[in-house]
C-alpha positions in Angstrom: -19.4 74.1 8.5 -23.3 72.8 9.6 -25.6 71.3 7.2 -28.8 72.6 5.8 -31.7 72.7 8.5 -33.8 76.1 7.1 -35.3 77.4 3.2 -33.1 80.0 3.7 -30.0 77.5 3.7 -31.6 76.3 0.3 -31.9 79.7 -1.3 -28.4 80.7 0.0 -26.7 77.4 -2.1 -29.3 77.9 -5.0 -27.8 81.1 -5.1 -24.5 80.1 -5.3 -25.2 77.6 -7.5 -26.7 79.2 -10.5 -24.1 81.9 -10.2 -21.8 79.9 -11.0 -23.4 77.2 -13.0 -24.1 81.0 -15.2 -20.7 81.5 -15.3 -20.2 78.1 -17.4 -20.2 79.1 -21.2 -21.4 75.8 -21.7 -24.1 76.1 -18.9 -24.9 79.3 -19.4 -26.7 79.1 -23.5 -29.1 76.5 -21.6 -30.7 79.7 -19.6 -30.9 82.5 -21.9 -34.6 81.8 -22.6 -35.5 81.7 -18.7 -36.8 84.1 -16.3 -34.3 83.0 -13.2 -36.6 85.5 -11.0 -39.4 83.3 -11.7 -36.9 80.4 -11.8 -35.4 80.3 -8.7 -38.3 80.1 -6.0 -39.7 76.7 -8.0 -36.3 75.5 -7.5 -36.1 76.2 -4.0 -39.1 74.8 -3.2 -38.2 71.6 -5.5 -34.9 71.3 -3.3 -36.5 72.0 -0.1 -38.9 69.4 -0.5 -36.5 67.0 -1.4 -34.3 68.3 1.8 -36.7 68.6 4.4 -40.2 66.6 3.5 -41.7 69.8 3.0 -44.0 68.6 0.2 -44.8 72.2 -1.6 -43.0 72.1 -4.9 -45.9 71.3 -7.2 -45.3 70.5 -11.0 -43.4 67.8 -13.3 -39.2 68.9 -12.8 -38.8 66.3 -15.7 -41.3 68.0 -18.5 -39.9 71.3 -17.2 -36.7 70.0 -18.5 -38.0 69.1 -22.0 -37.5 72.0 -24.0 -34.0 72.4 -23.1 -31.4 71.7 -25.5 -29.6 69.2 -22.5 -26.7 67.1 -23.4 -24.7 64.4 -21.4 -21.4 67.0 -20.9 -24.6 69.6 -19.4 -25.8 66.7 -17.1 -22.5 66.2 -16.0 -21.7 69.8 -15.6 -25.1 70.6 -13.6 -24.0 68.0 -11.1 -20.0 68.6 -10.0 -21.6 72.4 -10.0 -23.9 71.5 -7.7 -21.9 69.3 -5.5 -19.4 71.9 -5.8 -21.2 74.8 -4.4 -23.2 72.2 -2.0 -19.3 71.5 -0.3 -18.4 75.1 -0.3 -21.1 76.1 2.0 -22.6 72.6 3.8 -22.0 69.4 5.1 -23.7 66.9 7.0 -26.8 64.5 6.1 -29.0 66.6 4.4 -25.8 68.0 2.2 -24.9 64.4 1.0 -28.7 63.5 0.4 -29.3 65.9 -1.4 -26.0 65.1 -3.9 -26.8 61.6 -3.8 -30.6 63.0 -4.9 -28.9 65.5 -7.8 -26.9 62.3 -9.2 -29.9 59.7 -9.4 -32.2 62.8 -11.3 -28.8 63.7 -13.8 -29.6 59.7 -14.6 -32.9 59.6 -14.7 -33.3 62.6 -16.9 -30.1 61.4 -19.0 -31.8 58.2 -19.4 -35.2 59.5 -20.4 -34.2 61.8 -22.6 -32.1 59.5 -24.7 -28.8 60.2 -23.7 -25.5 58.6 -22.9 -25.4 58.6 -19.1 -23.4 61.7 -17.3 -19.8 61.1 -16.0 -20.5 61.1 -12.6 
């Protein structure tokens, strides 16, 4: 396994990801009201920039994040998703950055919103 060096590797574990984070029926209530098409290229750029310096996600993740219905269990559900599907396909520096990245936002957001912190 190599780590993540292209946008493409991004996309290819965002992918991964939300199918199966969409699998989870405790997840999957939290999308119903969003348009993954339009969805999924703001995340990729978010995680991109975060992977490789790119710099072009523009926008507030956190405020995005408002309107959800978001819960502790859903924090911590988001995360071993995403380090799950992270391992299945990647390894290296940018693969553990990026779950030590997902871990501090699950906080941060967990934290701002009020909530008991994720079990993580």
């Amino acid at each position: 396994m190599t780590d993540l060096t292209t946008v493409d590797d991004i996309t290819k574990f965002m992918e991964h990801f939300y199918i199966r984070l969409l699998s989870n029926p405790i997840a999957a209530p939290v999308f119903d009201d969003i348009d993954m098409d339009a969805h999924m290229p703001r995340v990729v750029s978010f995680w991109e920039g975060i992977a490789f310096g790119t710099g072009e996600y523009r926008g507030s993740p956190f405020e995005r994040h408002l309107p959800l219905e978001l819960t502790s269990e859903l924090f911590t559900i988001w995360y071993d998703t995403f380090c799950s599907c992270l391992d299945d396909l990647f390894e290296g520096t940018i693969a553990t950055m990026l779950k030590e990245r997902a871990r501090s936002i699950a906080f941060i957001f967990a934290h701002k919103l009020g909530l008991e912190a994720p079990s993580i």
